[in-house]
C-alpha positions as CSV (number, residue, x, y, z in Angstrom):
1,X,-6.5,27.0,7.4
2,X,-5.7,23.3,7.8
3,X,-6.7,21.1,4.6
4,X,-7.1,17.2,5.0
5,X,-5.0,15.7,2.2
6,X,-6.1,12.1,1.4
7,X,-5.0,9.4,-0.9
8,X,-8.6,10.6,-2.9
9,X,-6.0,13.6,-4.2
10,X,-3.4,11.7,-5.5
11,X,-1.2,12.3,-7.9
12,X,-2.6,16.4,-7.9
13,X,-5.6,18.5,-6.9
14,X,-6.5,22.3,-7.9
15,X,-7.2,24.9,-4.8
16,X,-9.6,27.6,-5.2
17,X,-10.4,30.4,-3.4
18,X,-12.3,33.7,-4.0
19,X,-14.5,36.4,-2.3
20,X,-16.8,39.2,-4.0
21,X,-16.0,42.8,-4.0
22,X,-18.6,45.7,-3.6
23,X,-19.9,45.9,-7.2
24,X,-20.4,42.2,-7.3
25,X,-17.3,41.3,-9.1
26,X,-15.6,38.4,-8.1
27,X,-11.9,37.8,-7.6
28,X,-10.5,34.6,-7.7
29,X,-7.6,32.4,-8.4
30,X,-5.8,29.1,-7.9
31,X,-3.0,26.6,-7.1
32,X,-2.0,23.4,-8.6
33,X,-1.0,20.9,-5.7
34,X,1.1,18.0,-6.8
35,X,0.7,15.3,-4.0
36,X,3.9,13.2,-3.7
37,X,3.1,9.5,-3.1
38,X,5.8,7.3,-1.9
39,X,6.8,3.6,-1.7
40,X,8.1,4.5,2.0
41,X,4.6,4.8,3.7
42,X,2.0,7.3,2.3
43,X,3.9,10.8,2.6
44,X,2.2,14.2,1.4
45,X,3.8,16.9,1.5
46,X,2.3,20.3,1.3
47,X,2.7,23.9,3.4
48,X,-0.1,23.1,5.6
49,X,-0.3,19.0,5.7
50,X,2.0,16.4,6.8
51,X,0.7,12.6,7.0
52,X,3.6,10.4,9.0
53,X,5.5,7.8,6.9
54,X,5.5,3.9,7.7
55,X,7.2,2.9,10.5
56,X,8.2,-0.5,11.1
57,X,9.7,-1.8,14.5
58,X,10.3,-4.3,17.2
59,X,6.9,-4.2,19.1
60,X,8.9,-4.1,22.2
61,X,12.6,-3.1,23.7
62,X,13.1,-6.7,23.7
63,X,11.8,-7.4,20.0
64,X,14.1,-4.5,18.7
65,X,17.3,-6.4,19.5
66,X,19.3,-8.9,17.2
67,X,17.2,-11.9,17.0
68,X,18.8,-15.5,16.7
69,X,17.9,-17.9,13.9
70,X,14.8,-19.6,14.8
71,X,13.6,-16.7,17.2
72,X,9.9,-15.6,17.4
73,X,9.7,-11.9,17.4
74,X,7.1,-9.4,17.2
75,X,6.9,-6.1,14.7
76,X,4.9,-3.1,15.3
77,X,3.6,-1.0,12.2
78,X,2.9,2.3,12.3
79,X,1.0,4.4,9.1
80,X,-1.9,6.5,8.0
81,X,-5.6,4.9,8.1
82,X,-6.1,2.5,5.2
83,X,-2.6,2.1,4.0
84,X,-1.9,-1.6,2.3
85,X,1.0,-2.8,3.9
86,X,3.1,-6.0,2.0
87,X,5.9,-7.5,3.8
88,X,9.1,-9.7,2.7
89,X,12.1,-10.9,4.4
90,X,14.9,-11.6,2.6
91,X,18.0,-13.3,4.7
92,X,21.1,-10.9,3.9
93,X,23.0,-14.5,3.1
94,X,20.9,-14.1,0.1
95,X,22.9,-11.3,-1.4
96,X,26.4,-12.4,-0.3
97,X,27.4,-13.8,-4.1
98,X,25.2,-12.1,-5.9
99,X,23.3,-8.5,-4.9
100,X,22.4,-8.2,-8.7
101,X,19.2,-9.2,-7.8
102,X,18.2,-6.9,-4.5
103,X,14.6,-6.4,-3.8
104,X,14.4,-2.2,-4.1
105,X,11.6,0.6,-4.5
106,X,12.3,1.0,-7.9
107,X,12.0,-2.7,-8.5
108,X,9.1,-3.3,-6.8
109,X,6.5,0.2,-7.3
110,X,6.1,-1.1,-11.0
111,X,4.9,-4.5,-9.9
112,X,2.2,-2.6,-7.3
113,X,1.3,0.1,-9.3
């Protein structure tokens, strides 16, 4: 059985299945599916579903390769149907002083949530 897990069951849903017996009497029972929802793309994880994380890249060979300052360049983004993508870009001459302030997950899921 394939089930179609979508951003509707986030953070949890129940699964429930059950069949009758001969005399009528009905047998059931259930699993509580945590959904895991990351900052890296829309990820869930269960034994029969696997959505693909974002993916972010040169849209071509040539567009993959160290760009020089001033450069146009094109990126490809790759994730599941309906994700919200936000993006920054942070020269790493930024953090050559000071890192104390480094753009992270754990900085920035708070601010989105």
């Amino acid at each position: 059985m394939n089930l179609r897990i979508t951003p509707d069951l986030i953070p949890s849903f129940r699964f429930v299945a059950y069949y009758q017996v001969e005399n009528n009497e009905i047998v059931a029972d259930s699993v509580w599916v945590d959904v895991k929802d990351t900052c890296m793309g829309t990820r869930f994880e269960l034994f029969f579903a696997l959505y693909k994380q974002l993916v972010v890249k040169g849209a071509s060979s040539r567009d993959d390769r160290i760009q020089t300052p001033g450069a146009a360049m094109k990126i490809k983004l790759e994730g599941d149907p309906g994700a919200q993508v936000n993006l920054v870009a942070v020269d790493k001459a930024v953090y050559v002083l000071n890192d104390k302030y480094k753009i992270s997950q754990a900085k920035v899921r708070p601010e989105i949530s």
